[in-house]
N, CA, C and O atoms as a CHARMM CRD file, in Angstrom:
* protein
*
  336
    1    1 UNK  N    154.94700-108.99100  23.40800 PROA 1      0.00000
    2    1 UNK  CA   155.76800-109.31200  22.29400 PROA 1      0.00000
    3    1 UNK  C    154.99700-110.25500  21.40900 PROA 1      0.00000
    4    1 UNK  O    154.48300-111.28600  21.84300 PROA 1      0.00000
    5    2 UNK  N    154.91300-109.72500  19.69400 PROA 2      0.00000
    6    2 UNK  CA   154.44400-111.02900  19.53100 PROA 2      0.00000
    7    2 UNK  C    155.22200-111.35800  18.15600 PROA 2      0.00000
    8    2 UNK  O    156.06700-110.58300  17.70800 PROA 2      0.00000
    9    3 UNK  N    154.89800-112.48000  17.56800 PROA 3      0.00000
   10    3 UNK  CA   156.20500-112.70500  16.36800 PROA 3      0.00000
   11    3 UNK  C    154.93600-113.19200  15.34100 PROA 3      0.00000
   12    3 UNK  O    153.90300-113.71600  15.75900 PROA 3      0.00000
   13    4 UNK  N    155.20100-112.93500  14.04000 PROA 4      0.00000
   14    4 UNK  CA   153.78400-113.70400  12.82900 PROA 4      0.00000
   15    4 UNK  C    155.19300-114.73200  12.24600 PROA 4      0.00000
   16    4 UNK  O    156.29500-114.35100  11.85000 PROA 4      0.00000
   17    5 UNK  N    154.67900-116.04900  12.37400 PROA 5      0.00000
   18    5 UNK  CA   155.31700-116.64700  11.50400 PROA 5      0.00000
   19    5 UNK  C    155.01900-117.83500  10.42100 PROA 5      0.00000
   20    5 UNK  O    153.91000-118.28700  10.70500 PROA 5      0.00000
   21    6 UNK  N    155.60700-118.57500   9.20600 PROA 6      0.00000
   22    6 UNK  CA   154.63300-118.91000   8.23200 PROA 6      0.00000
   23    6 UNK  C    154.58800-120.65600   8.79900 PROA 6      0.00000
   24    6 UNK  O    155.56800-121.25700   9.23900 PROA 6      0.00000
   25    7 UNK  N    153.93400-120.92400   8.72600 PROA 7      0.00000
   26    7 UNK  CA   153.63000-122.57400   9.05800 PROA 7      0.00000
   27    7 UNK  C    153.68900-123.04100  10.71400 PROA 7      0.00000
   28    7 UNK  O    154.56400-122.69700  11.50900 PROA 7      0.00000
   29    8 UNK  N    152.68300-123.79200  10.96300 PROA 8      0.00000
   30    8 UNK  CA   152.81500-123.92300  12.09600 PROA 8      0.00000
   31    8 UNK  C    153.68900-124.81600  12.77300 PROA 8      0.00000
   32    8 UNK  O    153.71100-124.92400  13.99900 PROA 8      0.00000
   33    9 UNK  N    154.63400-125.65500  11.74900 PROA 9      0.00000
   34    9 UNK  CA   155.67300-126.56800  13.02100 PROA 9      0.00000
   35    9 UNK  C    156.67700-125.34900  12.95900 PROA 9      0.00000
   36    9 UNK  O    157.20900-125.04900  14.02800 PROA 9      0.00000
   37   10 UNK  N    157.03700-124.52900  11.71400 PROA 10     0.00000
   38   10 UNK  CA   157.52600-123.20700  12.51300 PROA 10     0.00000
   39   10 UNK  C    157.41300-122.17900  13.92200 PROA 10     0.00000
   40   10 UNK  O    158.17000-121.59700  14.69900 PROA 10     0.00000
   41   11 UNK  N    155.97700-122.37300  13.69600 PROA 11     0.00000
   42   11 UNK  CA   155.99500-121.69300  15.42400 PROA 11     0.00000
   43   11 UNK  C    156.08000-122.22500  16.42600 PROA 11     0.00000
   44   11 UNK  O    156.28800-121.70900  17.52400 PROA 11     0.00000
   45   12 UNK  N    155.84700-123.92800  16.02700 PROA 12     0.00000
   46   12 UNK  CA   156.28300-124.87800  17.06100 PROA 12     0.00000
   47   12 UNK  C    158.08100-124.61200  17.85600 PROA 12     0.00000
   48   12 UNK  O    158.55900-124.92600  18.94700 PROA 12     0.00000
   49   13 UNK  N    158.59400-123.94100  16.71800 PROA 13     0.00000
   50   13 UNK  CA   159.90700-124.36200  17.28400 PROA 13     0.00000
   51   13 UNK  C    160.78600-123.18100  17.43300 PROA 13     0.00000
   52   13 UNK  O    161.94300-123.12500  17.84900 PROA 13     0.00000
   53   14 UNK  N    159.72200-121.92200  16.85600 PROA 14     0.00000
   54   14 UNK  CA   159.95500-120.34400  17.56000 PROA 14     0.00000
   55   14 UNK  C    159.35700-120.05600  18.79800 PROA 14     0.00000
   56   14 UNK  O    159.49200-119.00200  19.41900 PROA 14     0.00000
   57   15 UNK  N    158.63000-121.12300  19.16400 PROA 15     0.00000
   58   15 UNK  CA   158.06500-120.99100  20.64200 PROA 15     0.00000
   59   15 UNK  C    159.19400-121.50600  21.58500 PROA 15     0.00000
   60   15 UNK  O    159.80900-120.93700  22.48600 PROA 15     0.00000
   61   16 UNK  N    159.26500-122.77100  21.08200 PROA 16     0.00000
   62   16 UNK  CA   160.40900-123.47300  21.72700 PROA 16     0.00000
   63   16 UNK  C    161.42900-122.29500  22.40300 PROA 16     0.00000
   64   16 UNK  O    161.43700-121.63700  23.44300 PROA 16     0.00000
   65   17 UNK  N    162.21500-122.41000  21.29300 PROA 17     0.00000
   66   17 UNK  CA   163.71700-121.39200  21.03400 PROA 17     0.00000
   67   17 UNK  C    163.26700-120.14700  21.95600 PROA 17     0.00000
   68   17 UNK  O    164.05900-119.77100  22.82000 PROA 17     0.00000
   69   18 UNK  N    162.06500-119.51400  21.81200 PROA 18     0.00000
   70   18 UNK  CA   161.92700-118.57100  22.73200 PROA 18     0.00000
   71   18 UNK  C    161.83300-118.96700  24.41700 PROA 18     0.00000
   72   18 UNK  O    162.64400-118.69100  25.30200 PROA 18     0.00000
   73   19 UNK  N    160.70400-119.61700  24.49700 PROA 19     0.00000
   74   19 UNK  CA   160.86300-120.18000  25.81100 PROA 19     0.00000
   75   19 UNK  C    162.02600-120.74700  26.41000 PROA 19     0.00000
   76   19 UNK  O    162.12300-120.88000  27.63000 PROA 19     0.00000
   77   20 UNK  N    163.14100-121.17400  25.39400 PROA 20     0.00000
   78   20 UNK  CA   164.29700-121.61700  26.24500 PROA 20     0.00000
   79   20 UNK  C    165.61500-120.19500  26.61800 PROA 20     0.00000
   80   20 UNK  O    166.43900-119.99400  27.51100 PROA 20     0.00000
   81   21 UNK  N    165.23700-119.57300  25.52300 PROA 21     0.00000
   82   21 UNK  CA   165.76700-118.06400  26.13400 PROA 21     0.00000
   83   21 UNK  C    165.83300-117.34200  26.77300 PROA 21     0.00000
   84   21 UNK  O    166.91000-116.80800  27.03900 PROA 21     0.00000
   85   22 UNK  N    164.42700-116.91800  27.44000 PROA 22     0.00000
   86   22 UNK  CA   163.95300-115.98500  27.98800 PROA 22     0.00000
   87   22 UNK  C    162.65600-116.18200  28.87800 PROA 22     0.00000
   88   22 UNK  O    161.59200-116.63200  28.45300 PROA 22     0.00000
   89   23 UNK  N    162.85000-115.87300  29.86800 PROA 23     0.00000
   90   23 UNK  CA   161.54600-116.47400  30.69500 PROA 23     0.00000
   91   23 UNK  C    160.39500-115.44000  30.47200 PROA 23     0.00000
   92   23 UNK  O    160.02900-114.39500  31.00900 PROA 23     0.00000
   93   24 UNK  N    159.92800-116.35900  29.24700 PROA 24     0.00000
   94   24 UNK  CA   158.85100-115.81400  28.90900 PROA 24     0.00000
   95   24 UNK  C    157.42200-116.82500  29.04200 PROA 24     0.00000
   96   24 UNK  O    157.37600-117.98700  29.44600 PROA 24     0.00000
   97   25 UNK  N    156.40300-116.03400  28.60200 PROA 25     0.00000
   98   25 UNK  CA   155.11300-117.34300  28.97400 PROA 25     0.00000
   99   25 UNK  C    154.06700-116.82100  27.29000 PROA 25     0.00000
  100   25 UNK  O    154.03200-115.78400  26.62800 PROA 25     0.00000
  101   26 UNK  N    153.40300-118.10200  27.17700 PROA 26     0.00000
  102   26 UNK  CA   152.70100-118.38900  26.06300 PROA 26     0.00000
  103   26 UNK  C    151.34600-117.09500  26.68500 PROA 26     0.00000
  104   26 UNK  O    150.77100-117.21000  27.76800 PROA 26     0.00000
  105   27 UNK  N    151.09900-115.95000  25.67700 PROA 27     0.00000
  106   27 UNK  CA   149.70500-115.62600  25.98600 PROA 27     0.00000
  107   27 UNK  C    148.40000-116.29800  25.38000 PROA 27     0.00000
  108   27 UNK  O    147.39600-116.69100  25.97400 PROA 27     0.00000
  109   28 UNK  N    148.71400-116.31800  23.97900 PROA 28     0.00000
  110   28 UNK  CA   147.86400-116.46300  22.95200 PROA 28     0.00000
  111   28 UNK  C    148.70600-117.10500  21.52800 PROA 28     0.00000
  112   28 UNK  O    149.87400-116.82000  21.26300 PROA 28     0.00000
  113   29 UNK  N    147.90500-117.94700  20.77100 PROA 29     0.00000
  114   29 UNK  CA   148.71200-118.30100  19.60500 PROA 29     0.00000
  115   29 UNK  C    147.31200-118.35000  18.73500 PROA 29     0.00000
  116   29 UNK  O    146.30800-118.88600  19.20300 PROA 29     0.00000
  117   30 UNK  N    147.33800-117.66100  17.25300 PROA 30     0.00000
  118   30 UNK  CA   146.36400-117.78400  16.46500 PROA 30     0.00000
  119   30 UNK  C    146.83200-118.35000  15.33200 PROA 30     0.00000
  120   30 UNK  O    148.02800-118.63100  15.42200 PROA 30     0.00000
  121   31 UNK  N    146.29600-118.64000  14.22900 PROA 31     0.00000
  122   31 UNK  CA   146.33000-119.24100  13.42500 PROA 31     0.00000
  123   31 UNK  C    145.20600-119.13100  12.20400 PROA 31     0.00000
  124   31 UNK  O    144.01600-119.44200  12.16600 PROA 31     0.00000
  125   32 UNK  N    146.06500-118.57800  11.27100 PROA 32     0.00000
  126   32 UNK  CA   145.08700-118.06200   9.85500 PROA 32     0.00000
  127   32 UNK  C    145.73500-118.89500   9.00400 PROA 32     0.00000
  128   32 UNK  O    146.60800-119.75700   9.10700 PROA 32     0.00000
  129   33 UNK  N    144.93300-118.30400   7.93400 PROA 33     0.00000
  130   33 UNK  CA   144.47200-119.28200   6.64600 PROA 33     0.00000
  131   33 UNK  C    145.10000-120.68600   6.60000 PROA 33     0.00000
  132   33 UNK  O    145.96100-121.03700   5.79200 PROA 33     0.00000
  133   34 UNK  N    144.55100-121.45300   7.58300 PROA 34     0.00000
  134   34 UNK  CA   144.77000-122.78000   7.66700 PROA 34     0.00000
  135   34 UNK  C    146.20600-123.20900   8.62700 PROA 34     0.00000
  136   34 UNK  O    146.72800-124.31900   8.73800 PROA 34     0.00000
  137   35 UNK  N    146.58400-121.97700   9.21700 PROA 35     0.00000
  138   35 UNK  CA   147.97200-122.65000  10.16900 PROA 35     0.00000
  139   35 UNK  C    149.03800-122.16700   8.96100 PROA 35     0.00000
  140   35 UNK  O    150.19600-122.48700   9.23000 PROA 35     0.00000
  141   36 UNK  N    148.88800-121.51600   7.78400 PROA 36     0.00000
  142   36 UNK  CA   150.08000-121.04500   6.89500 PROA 36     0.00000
  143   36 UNK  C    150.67800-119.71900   7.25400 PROA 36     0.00000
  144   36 UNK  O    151.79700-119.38000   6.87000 PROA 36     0.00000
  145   37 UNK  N    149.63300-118.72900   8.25600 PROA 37     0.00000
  146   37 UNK  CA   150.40600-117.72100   9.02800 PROA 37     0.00000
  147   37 UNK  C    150.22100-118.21900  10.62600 PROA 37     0.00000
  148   37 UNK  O    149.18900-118.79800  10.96600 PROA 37     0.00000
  149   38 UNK  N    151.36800-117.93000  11.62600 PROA 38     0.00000
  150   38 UNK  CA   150.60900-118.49000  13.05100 PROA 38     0.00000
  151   38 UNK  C    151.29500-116.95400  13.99200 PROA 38     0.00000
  152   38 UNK  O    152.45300-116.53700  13.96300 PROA 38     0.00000
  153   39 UNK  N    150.31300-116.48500  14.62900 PROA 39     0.00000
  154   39 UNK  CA   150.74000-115.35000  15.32900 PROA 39     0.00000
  155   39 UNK  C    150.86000-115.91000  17.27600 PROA 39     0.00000
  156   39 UNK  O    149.96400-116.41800  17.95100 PROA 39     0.00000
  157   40 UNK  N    152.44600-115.52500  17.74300 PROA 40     0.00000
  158   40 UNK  CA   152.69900-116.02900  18.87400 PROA 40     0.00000
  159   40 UNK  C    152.55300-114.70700  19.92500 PROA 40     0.00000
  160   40 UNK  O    153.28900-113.77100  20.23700 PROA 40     0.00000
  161   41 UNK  N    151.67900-114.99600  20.16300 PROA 41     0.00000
  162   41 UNK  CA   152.12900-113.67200  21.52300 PROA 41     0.00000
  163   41 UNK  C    152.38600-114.12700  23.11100 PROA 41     0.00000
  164   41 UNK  O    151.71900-114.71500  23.96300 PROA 41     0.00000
  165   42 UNK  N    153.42700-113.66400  23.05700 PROA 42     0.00000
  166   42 UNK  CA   154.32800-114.12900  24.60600 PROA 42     0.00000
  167   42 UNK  C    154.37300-112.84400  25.67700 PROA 42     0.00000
  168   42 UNK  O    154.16300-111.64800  25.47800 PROA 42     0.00000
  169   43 UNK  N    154.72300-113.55700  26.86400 PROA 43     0.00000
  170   43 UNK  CA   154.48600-111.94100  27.67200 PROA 43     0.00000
  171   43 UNK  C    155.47300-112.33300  28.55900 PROA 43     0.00000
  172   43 UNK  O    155.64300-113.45800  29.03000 PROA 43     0.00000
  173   44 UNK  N    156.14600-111.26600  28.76500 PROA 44     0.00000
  174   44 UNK  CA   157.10900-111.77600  30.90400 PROA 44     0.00000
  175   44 UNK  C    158.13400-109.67900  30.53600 PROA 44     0.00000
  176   44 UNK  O    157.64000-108.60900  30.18100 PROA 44     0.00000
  177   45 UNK  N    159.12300-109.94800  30.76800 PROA 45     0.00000
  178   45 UNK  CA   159.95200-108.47800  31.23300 PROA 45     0.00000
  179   45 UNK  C    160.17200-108.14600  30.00500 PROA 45     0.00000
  180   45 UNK  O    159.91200-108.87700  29.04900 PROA 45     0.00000
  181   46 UNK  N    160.74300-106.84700  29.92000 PROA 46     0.00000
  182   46 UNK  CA   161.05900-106.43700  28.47300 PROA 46     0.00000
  183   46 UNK  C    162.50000-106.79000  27.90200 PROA 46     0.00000
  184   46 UNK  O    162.85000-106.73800  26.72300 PROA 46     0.00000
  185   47 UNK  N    163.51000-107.28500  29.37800 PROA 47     0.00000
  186   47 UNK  CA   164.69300-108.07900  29.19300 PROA 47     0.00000
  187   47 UNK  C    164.23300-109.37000  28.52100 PROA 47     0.00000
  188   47 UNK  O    164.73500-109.92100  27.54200 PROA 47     0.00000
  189   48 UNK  N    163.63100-109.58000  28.93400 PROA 48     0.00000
  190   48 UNK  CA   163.34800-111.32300  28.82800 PROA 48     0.00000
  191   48 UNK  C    162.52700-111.86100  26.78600 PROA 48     0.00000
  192   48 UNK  O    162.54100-112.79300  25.98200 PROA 48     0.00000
  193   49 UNK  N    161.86900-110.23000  26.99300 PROA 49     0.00000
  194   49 UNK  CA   161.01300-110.76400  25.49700 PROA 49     0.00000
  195   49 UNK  C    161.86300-110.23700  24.53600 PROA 49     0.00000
  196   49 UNK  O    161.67700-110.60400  23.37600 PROA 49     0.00000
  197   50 UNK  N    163.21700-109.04800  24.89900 PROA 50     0.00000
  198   50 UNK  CA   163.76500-108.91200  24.07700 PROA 50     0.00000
  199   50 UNK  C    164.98200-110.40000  23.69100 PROA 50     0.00000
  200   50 UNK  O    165.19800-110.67700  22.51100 PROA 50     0.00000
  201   51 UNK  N    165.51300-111.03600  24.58000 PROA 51     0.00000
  202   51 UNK  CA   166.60800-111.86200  24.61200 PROA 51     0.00000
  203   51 UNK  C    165.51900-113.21700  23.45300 PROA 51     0.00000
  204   51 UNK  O    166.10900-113.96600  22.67500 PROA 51     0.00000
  205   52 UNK  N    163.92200-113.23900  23.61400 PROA 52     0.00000
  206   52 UNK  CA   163.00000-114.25300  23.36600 PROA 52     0.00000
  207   52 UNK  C    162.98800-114.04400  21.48000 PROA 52     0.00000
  208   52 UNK  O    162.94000-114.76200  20.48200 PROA 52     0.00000
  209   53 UNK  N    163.05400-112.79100  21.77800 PROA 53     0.00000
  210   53 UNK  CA   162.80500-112.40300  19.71900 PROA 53     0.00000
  211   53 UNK  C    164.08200-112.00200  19.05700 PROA 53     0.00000
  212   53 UNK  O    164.17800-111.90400  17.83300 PROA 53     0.00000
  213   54 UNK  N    165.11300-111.75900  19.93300 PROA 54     0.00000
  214   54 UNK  CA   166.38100-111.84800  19.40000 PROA 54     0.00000
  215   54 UNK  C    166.94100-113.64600  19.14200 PROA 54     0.00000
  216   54 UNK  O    167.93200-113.84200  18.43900 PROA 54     0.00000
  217   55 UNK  N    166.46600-114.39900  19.54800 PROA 55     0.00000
  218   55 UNK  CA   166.92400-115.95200  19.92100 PROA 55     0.00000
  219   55 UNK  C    165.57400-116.46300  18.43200 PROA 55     0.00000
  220   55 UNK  O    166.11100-117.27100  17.67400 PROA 55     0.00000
  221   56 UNK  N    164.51700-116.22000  18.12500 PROA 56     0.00000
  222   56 UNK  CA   163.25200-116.48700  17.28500 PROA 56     0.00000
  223   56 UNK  C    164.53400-115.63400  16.27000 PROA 56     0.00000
  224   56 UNK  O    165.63200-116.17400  16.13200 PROA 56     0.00000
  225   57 UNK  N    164.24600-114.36000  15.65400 PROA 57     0.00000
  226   57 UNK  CA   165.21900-113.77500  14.78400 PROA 57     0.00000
  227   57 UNK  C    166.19700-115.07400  14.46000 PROA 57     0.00000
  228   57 UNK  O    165.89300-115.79100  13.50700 PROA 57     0.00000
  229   58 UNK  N    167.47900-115.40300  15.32700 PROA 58     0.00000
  230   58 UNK  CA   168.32300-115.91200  14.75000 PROA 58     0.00000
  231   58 UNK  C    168.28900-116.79300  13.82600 PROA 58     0.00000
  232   58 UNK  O    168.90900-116.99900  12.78200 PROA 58     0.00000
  233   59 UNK  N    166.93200-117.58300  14.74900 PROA 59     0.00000
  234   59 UNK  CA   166.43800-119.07100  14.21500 PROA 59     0.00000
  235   59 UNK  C    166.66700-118.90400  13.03100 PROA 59     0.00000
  236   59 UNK  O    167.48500-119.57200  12.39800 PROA 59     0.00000
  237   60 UNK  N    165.86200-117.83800  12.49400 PROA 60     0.00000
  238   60 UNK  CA   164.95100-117.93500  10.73600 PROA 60     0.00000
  239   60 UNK  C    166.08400-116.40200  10.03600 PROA 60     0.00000
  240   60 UNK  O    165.81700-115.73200   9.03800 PROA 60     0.00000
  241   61 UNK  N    166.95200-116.28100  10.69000 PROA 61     0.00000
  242   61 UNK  CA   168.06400-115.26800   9.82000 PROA 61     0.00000
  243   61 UNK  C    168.26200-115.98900   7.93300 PROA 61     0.00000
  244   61 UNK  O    168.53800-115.35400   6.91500 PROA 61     0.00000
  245   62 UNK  N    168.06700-117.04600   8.04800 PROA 62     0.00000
  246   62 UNK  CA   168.24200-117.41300   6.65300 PROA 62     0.00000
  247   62 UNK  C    167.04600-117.71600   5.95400 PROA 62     0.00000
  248   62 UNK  O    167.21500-117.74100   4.73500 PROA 62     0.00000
  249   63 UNK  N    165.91100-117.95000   6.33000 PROA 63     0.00000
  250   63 UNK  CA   164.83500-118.17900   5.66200 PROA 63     0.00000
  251   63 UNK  C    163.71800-117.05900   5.86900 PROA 63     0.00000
  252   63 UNK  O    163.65900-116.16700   6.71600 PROA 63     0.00000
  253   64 UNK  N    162.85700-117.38700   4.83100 PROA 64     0.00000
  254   64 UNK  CA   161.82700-116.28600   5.10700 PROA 64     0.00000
  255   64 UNK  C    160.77600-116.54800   5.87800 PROA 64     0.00000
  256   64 UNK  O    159.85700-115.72900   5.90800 PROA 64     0.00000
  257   65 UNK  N    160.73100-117.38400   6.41800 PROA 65     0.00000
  258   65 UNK  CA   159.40300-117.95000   7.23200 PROA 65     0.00000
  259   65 UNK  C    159.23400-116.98200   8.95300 PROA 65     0.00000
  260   65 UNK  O    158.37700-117.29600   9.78000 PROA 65     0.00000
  261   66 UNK  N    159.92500-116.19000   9.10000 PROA 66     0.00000
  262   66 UNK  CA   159.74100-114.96700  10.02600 PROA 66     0.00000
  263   66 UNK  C    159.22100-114.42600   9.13700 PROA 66     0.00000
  264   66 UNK  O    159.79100-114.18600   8.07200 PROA 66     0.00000
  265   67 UNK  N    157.61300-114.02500   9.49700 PROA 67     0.00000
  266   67 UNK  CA   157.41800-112.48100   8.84200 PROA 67     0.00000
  267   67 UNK  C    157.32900-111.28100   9.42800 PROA 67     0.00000
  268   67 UNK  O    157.30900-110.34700   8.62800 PROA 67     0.00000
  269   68 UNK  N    157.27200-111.00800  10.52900 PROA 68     0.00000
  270   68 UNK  CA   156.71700-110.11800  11.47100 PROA 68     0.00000
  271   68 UNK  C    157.53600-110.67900  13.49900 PROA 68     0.00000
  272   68 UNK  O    157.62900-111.66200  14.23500 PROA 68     0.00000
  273   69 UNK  N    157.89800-109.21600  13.45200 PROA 69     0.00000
  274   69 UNK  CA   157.97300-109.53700  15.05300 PROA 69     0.00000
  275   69 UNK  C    157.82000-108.27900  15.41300 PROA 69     0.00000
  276   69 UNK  O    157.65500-107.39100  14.57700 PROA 69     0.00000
  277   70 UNK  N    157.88000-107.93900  17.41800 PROA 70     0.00000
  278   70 UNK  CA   158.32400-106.79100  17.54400 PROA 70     0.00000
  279   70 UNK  C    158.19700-107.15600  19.38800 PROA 70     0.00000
  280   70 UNK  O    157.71500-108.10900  20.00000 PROA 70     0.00000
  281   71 UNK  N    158.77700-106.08400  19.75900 PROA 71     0.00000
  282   71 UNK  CA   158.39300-106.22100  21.37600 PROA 71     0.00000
  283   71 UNK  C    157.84300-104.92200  21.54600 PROA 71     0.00000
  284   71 UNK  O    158.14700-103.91600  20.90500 PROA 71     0.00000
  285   72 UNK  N    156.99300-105.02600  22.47700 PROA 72     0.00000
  286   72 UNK  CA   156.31600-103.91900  22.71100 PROA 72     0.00000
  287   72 UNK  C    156.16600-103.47700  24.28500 PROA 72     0.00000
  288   72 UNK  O    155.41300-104.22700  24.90700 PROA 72     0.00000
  289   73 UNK  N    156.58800-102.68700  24.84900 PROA 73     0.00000
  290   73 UNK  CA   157.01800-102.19400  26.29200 PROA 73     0.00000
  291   73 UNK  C    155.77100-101.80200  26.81600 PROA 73     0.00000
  292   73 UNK  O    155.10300-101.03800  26.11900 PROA 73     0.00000
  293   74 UNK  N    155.26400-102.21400  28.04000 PROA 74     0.00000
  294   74 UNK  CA   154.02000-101.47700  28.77700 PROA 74     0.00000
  295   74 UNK  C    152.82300-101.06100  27.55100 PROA 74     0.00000
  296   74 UNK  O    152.45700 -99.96400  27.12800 PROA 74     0.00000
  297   75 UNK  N    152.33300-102.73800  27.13900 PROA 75     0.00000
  298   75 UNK  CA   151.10100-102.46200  26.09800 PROA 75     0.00000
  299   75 UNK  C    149.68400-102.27700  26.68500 PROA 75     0.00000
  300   75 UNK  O    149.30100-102.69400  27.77800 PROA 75     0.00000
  301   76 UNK  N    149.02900-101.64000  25.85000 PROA 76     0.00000
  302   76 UNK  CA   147.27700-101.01100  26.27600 PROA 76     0.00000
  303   76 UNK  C    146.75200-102.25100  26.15900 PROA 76     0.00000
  304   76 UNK  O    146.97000-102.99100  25.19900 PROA 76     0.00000
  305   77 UNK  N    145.78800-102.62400  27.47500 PROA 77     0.00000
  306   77 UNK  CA   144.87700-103.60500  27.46700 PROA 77     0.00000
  307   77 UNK  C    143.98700-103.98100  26.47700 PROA 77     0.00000
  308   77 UNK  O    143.44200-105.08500  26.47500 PROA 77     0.00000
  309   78 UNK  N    143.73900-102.80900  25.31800 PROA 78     0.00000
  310   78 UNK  CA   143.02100-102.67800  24.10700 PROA 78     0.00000
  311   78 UNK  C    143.62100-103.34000  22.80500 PROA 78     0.00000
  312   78 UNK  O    143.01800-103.61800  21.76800 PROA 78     0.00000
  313   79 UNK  N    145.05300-103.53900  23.13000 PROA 79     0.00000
  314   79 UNK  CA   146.32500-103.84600  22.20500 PROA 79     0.00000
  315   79 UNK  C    145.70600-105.56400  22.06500 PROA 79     0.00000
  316   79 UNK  O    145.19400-106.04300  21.05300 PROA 79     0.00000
  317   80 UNK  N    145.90000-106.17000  23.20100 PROA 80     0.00000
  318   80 UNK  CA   145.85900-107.62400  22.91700 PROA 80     0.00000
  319   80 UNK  C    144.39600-107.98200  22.56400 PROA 80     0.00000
  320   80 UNK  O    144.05100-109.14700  22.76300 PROA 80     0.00000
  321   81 UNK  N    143.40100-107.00600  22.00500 PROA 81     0.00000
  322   81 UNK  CA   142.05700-107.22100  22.01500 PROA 81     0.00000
  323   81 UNK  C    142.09100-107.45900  20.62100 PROA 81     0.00000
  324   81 UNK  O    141.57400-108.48300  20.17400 PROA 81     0.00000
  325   82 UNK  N    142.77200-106.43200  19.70300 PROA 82     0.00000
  326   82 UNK  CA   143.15900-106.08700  18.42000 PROA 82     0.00000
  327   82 UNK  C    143.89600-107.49300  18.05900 PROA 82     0.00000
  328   82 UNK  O    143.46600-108.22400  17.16700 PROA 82     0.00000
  329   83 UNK  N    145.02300-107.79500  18.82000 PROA 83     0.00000
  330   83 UNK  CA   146.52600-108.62700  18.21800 PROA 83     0.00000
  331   83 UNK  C    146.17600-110.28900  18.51200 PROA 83     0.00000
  332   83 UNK  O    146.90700-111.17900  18.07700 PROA 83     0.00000
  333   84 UNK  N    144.96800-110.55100  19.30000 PROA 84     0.00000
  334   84 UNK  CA   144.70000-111.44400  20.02000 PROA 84     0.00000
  335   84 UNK  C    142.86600-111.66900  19.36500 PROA 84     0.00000
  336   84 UNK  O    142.14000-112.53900  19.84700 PROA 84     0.00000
């Protein structure tokens, strides 16, 4: 699962919100053009990362600072080479 979102105390606190949702775990977190996009990729069950990006979603239902999410079921080892 991973979520793009804009500023990084934003992903500070879409990490949060996720981790308290869903027992999920931190894989990777990147960070472009200066920390103004930050990409979270989390990993654990497909229960768990869905309850993680439905709980991230709610957060930012009113603002635009979600740009990107998705969960992705049984991903290719080639996937996180690309996303990561």
């Amino acid at each position: 699962m991973y979520l793009d979102v804009q500023f990084f105390p934003n992903a500070v606190f879409a990490l949060d919100n996720m981790l308290n949702h869903g027992m999920v775990e931190l894989i990777s977190i990147k960070k472009y053009l200066g920390g103004r996009i930050v990409t979270l990729i989390v990993g654990g069950s497909s229960s768990d990362a869905k309850a993680a990006v439905d709980a991230a979603r709610e957060q930012f239902s009113g603002c635009s600072a979600l740009k990107n999410s998705a969960v992705i079921t049984n991903p290719h080892r080639e996937l996180f080479r690309v996303l990561g």
